[in-house]
C-alpha positions as CSV (number, residue, x, y, z in Angstrom):
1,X,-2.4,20.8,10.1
2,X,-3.1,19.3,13.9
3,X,-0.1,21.2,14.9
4,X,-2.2,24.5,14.5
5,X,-5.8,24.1,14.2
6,X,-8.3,22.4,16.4
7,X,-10.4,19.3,16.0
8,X,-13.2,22.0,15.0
9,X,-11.0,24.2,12.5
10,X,-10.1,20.6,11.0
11,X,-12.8,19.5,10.4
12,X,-13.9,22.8,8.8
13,X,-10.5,22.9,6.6
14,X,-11.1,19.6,5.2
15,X,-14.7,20.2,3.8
16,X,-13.5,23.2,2.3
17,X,-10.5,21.3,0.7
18,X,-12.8,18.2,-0.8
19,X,-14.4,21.6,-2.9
20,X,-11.4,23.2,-3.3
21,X,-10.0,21.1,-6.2
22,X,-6.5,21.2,-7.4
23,X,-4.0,23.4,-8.8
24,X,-4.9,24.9,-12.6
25,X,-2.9,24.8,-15.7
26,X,-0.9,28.5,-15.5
27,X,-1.4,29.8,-19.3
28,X,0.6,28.2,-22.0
29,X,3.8,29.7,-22.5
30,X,4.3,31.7,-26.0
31,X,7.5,30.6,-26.8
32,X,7.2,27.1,-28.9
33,X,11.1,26.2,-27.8
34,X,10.1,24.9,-24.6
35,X,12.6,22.7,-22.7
36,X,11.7,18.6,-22.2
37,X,10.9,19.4,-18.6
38,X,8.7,22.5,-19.3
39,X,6.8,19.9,-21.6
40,X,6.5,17.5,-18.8
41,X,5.4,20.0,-16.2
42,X,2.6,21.0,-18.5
43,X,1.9,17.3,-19.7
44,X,1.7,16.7,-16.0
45,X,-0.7,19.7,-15.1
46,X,-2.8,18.2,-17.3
47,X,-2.6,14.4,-16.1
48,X,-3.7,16.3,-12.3
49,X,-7.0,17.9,-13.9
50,X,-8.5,14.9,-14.7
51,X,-7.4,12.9,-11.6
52,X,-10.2,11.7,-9.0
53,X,-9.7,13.2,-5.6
54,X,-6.2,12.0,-4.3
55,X,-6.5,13.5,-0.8
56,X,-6.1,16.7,0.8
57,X,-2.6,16.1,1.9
58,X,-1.7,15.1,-1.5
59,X,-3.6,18.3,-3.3
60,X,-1.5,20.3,-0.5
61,X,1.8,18.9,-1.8
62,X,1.0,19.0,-5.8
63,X,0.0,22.4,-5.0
64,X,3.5,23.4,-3.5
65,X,5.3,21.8,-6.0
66,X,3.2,23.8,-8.7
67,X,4.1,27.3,-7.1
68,X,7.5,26.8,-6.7
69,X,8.5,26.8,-10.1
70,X,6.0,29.5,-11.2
71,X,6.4,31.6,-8.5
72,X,9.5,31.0,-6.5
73,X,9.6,30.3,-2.6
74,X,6.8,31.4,-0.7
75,X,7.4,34.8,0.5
76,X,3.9,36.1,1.1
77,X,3.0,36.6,4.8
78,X,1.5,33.9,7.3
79,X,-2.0,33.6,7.3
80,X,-3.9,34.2,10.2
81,X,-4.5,30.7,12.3
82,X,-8.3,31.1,11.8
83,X,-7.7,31.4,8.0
84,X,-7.5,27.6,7.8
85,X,-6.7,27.2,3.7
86,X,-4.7,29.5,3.2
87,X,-2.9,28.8,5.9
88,X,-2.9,25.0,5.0
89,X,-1.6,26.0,1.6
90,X,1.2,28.3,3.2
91,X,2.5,25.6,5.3
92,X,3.0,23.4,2.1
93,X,4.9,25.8,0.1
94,X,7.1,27.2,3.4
95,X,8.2,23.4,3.8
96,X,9.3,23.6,0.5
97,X,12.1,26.6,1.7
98,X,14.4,27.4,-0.8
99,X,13.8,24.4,-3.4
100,X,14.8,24.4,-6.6
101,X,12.7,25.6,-9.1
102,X,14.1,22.7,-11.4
103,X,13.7,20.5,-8.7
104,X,10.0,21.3,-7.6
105,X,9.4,20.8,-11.3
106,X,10.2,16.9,-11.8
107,X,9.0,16.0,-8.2
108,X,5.8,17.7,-9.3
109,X,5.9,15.3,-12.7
110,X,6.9,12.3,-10.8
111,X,4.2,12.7,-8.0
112,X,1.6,13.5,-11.0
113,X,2.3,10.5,-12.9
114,X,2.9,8.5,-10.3
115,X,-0.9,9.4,-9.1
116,X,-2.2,8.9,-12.9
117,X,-1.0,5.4,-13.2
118,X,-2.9,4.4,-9.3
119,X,-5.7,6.4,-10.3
120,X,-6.8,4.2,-13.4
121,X,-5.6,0.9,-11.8
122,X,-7.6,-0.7,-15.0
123,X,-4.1,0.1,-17.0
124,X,-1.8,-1.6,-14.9
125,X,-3.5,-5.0,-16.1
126,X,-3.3,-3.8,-19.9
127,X,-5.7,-1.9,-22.4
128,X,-9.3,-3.3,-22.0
129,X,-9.6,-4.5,-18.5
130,X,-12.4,-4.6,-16.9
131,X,-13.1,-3.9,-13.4
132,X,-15.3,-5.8,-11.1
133,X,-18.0,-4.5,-9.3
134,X,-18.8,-4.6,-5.8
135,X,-15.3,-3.9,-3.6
136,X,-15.3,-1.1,-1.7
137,X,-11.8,-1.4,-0.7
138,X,-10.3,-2.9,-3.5
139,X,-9.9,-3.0,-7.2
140,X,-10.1,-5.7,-8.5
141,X,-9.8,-6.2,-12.7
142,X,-8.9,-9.1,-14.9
143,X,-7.3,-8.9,-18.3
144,X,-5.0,-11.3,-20.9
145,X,-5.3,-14.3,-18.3
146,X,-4.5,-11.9,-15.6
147,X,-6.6,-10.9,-12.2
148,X,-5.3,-7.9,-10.2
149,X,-6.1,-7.4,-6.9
150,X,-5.4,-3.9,-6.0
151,X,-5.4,-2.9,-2.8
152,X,-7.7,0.1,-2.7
153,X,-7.5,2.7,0.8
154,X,-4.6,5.3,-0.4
155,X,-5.2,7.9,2.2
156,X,-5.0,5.2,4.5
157,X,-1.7,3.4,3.3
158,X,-4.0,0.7,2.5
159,X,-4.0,-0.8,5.9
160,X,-6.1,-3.9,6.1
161,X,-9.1,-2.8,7.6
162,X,-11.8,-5.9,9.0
163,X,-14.0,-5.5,5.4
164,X,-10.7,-5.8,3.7
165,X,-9.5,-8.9,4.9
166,X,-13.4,-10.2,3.5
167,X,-13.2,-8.8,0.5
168,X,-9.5,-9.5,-0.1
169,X,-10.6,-13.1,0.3
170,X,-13.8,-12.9,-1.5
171,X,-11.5,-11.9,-4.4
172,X,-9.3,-14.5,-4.0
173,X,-12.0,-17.1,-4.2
174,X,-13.6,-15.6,-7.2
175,X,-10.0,-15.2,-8.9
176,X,-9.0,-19.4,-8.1
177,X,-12.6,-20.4,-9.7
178,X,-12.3,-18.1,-12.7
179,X,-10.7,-18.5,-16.3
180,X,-7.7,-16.8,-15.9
181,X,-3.8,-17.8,-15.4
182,X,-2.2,-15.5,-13.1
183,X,-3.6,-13.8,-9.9
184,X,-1.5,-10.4,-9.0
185,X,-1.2,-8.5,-5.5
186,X,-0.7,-5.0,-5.0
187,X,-1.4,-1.4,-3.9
188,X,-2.8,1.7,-5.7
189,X,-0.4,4.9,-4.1
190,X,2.8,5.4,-2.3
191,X,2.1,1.8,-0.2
192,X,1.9,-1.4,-1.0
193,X,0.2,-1.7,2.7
194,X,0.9,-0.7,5.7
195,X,-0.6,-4.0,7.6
196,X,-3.5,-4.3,9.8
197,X,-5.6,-1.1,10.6
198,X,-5.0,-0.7,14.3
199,X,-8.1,1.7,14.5
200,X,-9.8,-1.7,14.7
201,X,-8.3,-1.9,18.0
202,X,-11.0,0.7,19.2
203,X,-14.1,-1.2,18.3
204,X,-14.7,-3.8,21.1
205,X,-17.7,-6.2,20.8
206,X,-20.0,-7.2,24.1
207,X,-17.4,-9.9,25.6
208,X,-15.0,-7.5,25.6
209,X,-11.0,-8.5,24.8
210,X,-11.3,-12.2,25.0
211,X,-14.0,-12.3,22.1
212,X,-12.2,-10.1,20.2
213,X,-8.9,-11.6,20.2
214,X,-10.9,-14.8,19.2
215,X,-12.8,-13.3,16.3
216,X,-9.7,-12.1,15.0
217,X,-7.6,-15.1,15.6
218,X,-10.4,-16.7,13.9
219,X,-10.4,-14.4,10.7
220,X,-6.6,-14.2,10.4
221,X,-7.0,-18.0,10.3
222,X,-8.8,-18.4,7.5
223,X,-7.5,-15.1,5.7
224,X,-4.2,-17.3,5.7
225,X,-5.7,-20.1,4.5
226,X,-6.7,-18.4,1.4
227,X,-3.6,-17.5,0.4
228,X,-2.8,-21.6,1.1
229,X,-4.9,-22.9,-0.4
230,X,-4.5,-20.6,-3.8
231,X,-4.4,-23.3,-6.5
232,X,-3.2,-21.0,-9.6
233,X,-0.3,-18.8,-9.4
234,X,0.1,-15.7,-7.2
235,X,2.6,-13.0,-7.6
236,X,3.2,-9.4,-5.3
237,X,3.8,-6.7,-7.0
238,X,5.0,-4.8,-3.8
239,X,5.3,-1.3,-4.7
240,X,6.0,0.6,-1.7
241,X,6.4,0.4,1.8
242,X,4.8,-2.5,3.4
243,X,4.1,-3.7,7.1
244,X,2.6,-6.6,9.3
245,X,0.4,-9.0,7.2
246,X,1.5,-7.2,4.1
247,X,5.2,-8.7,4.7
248,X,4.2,-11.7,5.8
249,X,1.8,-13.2,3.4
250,X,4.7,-12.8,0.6
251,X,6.6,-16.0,2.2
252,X,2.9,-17.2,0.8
253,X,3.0,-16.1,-2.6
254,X,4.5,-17.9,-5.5
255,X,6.5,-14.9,-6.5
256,X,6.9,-11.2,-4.7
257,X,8.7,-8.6,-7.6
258,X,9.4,-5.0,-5.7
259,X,10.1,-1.5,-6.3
260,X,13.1,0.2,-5.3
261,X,11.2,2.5,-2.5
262,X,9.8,-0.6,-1.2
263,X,10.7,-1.5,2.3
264,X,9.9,-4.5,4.5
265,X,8.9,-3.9,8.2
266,X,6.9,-6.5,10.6
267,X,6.5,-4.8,14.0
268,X,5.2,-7.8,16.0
269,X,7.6,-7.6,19.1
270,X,7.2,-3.5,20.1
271,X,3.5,-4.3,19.9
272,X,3.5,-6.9,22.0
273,X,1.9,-9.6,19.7
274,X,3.8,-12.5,17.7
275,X,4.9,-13.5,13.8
276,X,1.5,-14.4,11.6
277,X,1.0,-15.2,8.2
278,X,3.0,-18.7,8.7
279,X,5.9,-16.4,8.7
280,X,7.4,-18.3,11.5
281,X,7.8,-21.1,9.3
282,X,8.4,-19.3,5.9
283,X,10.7,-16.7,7.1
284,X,13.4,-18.8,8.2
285,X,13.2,-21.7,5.4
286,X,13.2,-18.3,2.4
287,X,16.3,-16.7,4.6
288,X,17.8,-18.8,7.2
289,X,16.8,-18.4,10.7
290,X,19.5,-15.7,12.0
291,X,17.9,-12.9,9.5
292,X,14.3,-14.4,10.0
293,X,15.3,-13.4,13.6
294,X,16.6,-10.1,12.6
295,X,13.1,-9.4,11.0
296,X,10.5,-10.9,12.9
297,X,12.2,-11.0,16.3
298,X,14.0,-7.7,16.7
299,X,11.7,-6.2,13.5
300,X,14.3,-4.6,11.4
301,X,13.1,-3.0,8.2
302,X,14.6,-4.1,5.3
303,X,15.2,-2.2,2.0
304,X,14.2,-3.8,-1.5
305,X,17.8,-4.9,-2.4
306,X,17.9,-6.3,1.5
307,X,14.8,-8.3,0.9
308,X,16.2,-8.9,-2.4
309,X,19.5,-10.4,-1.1
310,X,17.0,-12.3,1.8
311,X,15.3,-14.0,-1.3
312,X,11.9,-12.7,-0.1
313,X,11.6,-11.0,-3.6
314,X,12.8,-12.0,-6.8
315,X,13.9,-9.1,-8.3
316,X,14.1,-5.4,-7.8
317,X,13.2,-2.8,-9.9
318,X,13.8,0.7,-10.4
319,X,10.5,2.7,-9.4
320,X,10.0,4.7,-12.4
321,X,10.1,1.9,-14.9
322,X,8.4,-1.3,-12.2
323,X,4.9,-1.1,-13.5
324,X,6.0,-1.2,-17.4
325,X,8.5,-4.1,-16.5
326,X,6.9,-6.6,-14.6
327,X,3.6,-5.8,-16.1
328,X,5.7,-7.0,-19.7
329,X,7.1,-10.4,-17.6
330,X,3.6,-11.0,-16.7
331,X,1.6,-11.1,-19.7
332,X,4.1,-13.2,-21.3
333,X,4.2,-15.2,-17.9
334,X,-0.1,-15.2,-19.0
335,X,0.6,-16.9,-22.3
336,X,2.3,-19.7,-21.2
337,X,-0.1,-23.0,-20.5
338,X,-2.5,-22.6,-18.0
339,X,-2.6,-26.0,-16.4
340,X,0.7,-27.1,-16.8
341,X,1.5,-23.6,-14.4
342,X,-1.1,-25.0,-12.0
343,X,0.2,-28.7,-12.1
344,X,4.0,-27.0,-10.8
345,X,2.7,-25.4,-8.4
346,X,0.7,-28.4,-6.8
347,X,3.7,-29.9,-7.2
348,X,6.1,-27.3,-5.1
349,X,3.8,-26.8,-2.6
350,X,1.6,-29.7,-1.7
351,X,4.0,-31.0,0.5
352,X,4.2,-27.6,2.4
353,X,0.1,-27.7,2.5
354,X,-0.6,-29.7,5.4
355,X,2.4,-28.2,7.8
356,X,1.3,-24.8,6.9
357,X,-2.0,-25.1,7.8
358,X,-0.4,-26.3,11.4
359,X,2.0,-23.5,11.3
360,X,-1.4,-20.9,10.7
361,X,-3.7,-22.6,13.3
362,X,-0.8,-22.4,16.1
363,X,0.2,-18.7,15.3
364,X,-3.5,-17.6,15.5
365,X,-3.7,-19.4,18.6
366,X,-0.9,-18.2,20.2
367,X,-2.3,-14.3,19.2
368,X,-4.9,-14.9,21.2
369,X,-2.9,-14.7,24.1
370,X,-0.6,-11.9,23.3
371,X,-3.8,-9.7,22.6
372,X,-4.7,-10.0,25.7
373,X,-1.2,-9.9,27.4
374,X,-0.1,-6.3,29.5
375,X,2.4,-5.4,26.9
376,X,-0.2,-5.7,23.8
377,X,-2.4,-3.7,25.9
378,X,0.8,-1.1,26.7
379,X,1.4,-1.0,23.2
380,X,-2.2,-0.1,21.9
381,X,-3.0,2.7,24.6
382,X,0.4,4.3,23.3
383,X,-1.0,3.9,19.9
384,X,-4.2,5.5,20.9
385,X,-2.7,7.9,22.8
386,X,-0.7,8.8,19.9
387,X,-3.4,9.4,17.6
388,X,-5.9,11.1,20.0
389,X,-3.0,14.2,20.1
390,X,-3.3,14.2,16.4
């Protein structure tokens, strides 16, 4: 929409589209012979009603997907520029071209039930569990000897912003104290996360870049530490893309299972900063330092069956089936002792404890200095720049 409306008509277009809902059920066909996909396409129309508010760009792209099987390509003249929904909704069915109707139809099921599953996060954790109160960029619930922590900012790829990294520890505190066996990371949408917000970038406290660099060398510190010092076991469900922190604090975790569209990208070099997350140590010991180097160094994104392969993950599973599988491994993972799990766990990392922590406070420290180094400072006003032509 930047590409043909201004800041103002923006603005304007997205308080009509919060009101503007999503695409309606068309009436119900009379013929009772309807074919499996007609059956999901309707099943799926009605999984959209009762969503909660998945975004505009997301409404945009169900609604597409809805005409072009009941109508066909869009054929219909351009809206004028000032006609800022309809043109919005023009756009998204013209990018659509000559799709099939077929097609349309099960991207249109797969996006709608891919949306119902994120949208009641409570189910990924199993009938009856209850979420806590109290995040406002989180979910977090805890079921069958199970905590989730579900990354909660969708429209925003879940990047980490500076309340997340608090309440992402906050909930990791509560979850190591509590009664339950198994402590689960992972992301409600298309991304697992897509690292650290870099709109923080633009709020600079009074002593300018030197205290910032230090309060966030400072909170990365002990955000790391958290996932340390973790005493019960902690798996990643990684379901999509994921960047930055998101990669790194995997080498962290106990046990990282993946989707098949997930993908593994830390971007440290081209922004002029360095590895975190104790990645600089993990990394190379999980996949031997010439593809550590490939990823941290020269920041080469690696598929799930790369990261796979890399032994960052454990196992790979197809998209449409990965919550139903590893949510199965994990409750029977939940029924196995509780302390004995706990007791292994001391036992495979409590001689990594006290070098990680070294590892964690000399990769904050070094950060400082690349924050404040001319190509970090490059790299953000290109980002900025970036974004203000938005």
């Amino acid at each position: 929409m930047a590409q043909w409306t201004g800041r103002a008509a923006r603005r304007l277009c997205a308080s009509f589209l919060q009101v503007w809902g999503l695409p309606g059920c068309p009436p119900r066909p009379n013929s009772r012979t309807m074919s499996t996909s007609e059956k999901d396409f309707e099943n799926a129309q009605s999984q959209v009603k009762h969503l909660e508010d998945p975004g505009n760009e997301v409404k945009l792209k169900l609604y597409a997907l809805h005409k072009q099987p009941t109508e066909g390509p869009c054929n219909v003249p351009k809206p004028g520029v000032f006609d800022v929904i309809h043109r919005a909704k023009w756009d998204a069915r013209d990018a659509l071209g000559s799709l099939p109707k077929e097609t349309a139809r099960r991207s249109y099921v797969h996006l709608a039930s891919s949306l119902s599953a994120s949208s009641d996060p409570s189910r990924l954790a199993g009938p009856g569990a209850a979420n806590r109160a109290g995040y406002e960029t989180l979910v977090v619930t805890s079921e069958g000897g199970i905590s989730q922590i579900m990354f909660n900012r969708p429209a925003k790829k879940n990047a980490m912003n500076l309340q997340m990294y608090n309440e992402i520890m906050l909930a990791l505190d509560a979850a190591s104290k509590d009664d339950t066996v198994i402590t689960v990371l992972t992301g409600n949408g298309d991304y697992f996360s897509s690292g650290n917000d870099l709109t923080n970038a633009t709020e600079m406290p009074p002593g300018g870049l030197e205290e910032k660099a230090n309060n966030n060398s400072n909170l990365l510190r002990k955000f790391v530490s958290c996932f340390i010092d973790f005493p019960k076991p902690l798996v990643a469900l990684v379901n999509g893309p994921a960047l930055g922190i998101a990669v790194t604090i995997l080498g962290l975790c106990d046990v990282a299972y993946a989707s098949d569209k997930a993908t593994f990208h830390t971007p440290f070099t081209s922004l002029g900063l360095s590895p975190e997350g104790c990645s600089s140590y993990t990394f190379p010991k999980i996949m031997g330092l010439a593809k550590a180097a490939e990823v941290l160094v020269f920041g080469k994104t690696l598929t799930a069956g790369e990261a796979y392969a890399a032994g960052l993950v454990a196992e790979v599973f197809p998209d449409s089936t990965f919550q139903k599988e590893v949510w199965t491994r994990l409750q029977a993972y939940a029924k196995l002792p509780k302390n004995a799990m706990r007791t292994s766990k001391q036992l495979l990392r409590s001689l990594e404890k006290e070098r990680l922590h070294a590892v964690n406070a000399e990769e904050c420290e070094l950060m400082i200095s690349r924050v404040q180094s001319d190509e970090c400072k490059n790299a953000f006003a290109n980002f900025l720049s970036r974004k203000a032509k938005l």
